[in-house]
N, C-alpha and C positions, 0 to 999 in steps of 0.2 A: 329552553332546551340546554342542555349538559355537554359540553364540546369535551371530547377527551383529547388528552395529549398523545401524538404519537411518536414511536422510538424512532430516530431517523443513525441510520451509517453512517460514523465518521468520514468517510468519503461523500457523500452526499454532503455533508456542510460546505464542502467548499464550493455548491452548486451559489450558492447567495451569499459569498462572504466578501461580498465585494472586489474578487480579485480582477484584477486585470486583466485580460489577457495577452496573450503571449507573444504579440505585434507590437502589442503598447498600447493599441485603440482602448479607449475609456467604455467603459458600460453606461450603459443607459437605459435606468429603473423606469418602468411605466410611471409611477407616479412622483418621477424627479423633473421639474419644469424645465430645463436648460442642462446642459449636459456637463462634466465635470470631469476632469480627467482626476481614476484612480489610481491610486497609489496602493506597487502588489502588497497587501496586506496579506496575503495566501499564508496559513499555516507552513512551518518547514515541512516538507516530504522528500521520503516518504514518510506518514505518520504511521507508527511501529507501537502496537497494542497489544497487552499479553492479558488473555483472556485469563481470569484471578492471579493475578500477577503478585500478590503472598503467595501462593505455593511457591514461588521461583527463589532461589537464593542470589544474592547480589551476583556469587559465583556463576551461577547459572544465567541469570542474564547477560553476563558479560561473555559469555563461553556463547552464548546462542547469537548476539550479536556481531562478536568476530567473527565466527564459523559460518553462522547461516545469512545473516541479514545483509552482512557487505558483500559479501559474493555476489548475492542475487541482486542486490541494488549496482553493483558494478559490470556484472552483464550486460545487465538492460540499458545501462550507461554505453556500452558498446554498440547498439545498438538506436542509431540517433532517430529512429519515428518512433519508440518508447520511450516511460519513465513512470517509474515504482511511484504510487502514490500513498501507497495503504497497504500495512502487512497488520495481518492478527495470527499469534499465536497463541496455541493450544496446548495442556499437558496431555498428552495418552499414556498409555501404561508401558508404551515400549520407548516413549519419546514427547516428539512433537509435534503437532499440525502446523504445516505453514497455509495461509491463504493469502493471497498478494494480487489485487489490481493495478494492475498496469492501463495507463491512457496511452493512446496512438494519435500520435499530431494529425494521421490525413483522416483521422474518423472520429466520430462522435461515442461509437463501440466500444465501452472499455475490454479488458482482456481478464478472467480468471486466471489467476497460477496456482496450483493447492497443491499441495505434496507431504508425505509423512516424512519425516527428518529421524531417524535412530539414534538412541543414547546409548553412548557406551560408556565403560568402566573409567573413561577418566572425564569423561563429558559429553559434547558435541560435537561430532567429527565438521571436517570441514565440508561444505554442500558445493555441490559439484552441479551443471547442465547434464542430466541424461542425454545422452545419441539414441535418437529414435531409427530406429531399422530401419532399410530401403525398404521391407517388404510390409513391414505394418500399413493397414489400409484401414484406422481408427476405427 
């Protein structure tokens, strides 16, 4: 029988990458005899991925990062039952796609963020938190 590989989410790796968690308590592999405390080996996050990332110019990376990436990673810093773990971005013809999982310390739930980001005539403007209206009822 023929096993295929399948594509796994950079977010998803760090379900097995042996990191620690976030008490300190050590994991424990079903098939590790004795227990072992690990050491956070966790990838840095958020990990920040530009989907064909030659199109982008160095300029442009650095403009989409000031602009978009620290913002949004610095929010959610405000916010201490989140943290940015995974951002992909996207080229559109007016801009940028952002998509961003966020993890919530009291749940297992990750959280979607997507939103289109607009390019203007000298770059990246700076990304801002929308206010969602008292009367919006999603």
């Amino acid at each position: 029988m023929k096993h295929s590989h399948l594509a796994v989410l950079p977010i998803l790796a760090l379900l097995g990458a042996g990191c620690a968690m976030p008490d300190g308590t050590p994991i424990v592999m079903p098939s590790s005899p004795t227990p072992s405390p690990v050491e956070n080996t966790c990838p840095q996050t958020p990990q920040v991925h530009f989907f064909n990332k030659l199109a982008f110019s160095a300029r442009e990376i650095s403009d989409i990062q000031t602009n978009v990436v620290t913002p949004l990673v610095a929010y959610y810093e405000g916010l201490p039952e989140y943290k940015v773990v995974s951002i992909m971005i996207k080229r559109t013809s007016t801009g940028i796609t952002v998509d961003a999982i966020i993890d919530q310390t009291e749940s297992d739930d990750p959280i979607y963020h997507g939103f289109v980001h607009p390019r203007a005539d000298g770059g990246y403007p700076m990304w801002y938190p929308e206010e969602v209206p008292p009367e919006y009822r999603g």
